[in-house]
MARDO-312957 format. One line per 4 residues: number of its first residue (from 1); their letters; for each residue y, x, z of C-alpha. Coordinates in pm, 1 decimal, padded with zeros to 6 digits. Each point is the difference from the previous one (the first is absolute). Layout:
NUM) A) Y/X/Z; ...
END
This chain:
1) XXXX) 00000.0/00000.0/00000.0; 00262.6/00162.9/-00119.6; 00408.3/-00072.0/-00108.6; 00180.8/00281.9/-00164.2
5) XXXX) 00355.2/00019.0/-00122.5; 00193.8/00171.0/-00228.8; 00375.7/00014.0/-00152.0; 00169.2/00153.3/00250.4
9) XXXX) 00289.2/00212.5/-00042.9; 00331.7/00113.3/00026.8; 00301.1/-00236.0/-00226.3; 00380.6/00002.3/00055.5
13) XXXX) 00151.4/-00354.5/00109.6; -00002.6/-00284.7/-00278.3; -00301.2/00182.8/-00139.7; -00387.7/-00170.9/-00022.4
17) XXXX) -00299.1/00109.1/00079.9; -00358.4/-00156.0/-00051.2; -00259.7/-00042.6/00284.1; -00374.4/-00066.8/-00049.8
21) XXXX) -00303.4/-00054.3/00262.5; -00341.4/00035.1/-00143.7; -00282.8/-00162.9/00236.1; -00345.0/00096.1/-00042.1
25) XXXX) -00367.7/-00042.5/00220.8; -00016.5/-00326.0/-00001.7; 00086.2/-00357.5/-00179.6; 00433.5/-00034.5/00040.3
29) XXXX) -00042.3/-00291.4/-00189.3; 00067.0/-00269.8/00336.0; 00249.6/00224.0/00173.5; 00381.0/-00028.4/00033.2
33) XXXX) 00192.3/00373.5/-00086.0; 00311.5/00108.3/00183.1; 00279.0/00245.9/-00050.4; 00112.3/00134.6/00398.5
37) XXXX) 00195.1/00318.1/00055.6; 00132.0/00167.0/00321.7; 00290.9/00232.3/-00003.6; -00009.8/00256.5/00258.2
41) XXXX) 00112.0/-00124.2/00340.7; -00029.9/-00342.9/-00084.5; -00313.8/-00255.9/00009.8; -00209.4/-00114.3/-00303.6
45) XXXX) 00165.8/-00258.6/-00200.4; -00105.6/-00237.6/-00241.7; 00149.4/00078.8/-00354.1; -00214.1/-00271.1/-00270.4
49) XXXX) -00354.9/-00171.3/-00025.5; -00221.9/-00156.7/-00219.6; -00265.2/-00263.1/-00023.2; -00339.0/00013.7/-00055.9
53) XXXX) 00069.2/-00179.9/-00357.7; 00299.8/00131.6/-00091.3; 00159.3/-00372.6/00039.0; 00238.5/00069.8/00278.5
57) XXXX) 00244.6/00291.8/00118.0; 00143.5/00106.7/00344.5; 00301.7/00247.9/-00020.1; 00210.7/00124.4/00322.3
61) XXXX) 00367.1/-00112.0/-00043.2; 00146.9/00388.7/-00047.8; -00236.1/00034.1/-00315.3; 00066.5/-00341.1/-00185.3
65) XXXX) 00097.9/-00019.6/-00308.2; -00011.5/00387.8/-00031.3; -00410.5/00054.7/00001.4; -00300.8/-00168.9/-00101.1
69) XXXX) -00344.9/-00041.5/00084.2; -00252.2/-00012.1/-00208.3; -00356.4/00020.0/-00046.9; -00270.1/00157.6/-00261.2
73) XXXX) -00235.8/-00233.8/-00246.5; -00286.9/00169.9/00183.1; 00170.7/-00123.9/00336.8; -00057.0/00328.0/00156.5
77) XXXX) 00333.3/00145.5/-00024.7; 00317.0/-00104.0/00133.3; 00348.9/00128.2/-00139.1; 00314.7/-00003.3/00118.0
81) XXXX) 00325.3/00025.8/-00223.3; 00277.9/00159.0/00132.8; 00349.0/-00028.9/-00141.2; 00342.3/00073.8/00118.1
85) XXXX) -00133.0/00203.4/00283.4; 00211.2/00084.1/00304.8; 00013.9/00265.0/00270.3; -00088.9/-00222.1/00187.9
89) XXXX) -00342.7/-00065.5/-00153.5; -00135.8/00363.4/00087.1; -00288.8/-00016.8/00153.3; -00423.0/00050.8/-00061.8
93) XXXX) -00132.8/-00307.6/-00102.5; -00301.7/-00136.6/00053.4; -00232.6/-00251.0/-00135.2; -00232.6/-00239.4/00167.4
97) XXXX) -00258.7/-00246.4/-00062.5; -00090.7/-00310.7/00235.5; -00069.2/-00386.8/00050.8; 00311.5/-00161.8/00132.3
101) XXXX) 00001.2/-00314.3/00128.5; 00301.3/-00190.5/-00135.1; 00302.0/00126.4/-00141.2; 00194.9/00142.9/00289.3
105) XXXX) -00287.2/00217.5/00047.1; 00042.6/00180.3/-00309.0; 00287.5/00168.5/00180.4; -00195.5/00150.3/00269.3
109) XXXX) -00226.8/00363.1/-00036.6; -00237.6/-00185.7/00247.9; -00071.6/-00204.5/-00218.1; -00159.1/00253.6/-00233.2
113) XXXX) -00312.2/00213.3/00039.3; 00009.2/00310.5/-00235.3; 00278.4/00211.3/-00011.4; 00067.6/00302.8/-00261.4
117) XXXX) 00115.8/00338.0/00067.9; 00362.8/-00041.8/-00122.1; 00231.6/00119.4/-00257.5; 00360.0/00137.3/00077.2
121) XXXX) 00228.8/-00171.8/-00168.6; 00358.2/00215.1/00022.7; 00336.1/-00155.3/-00139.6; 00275.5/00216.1/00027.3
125) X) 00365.1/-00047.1/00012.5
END
């Protein structure tokens, strides 16, 4: 069971970058996938998710409108757009895969099970 990202890098403000999350060791097909990241000092926080189906998409209020979620026809991989980054959005990112329960729990990292690695993701001024 396995999530690995990839994408990562370093972009000046306004610029884009493209995140991916390949899963692998098992059938991804049923689960939920999640974009978190956690800049240093701070706590993990929710950035966008994704059903099982594609149908429906959850994104954090500082990321609307500027990224996008998105998942792979094999529905094993999870991307995440990135456009007119910010300082602000430095941080590793991580993805996740899990069961929530209702909507509102698509917000939370407990409600997820696997967890990748992470990719830094570096916007500079």
């Amino acid at each position: 069971v396995q999530l690995v990202e990839s994408g990562g890098g370093l972009v000046q403000a306004g610029g884009s970058l493209r995140l991916s999350c390949k899963a692998s060791g098992r059938s991804w097909s049923s689960y939920a996938m999640g974009w978190f990241r956690q800049a240093p000092g701070k706590e993990r926080e929710f950035v966008a998710a994704i059903t099982w189906n594609g149908d429906k998409t959850y994104y954090d209020d500082s990321v609307k409108g500027r990224f996008t979620i998105s998942r792979g026809d094999a529905q094993n991989t999870v991307s995440l757009q990135m456009d007119s980054l910010k300082p602000e959005d430095t941080a590793p990112y991580y993805c996740a895969a899990g069961r929530p329960w209702s909507d509102s729990y698509y917000y939370n990292s407990p409600s997820y099970d696997y967890w990748g690695q992470g990719t830094q993701v570096t916007v500079s001024s």
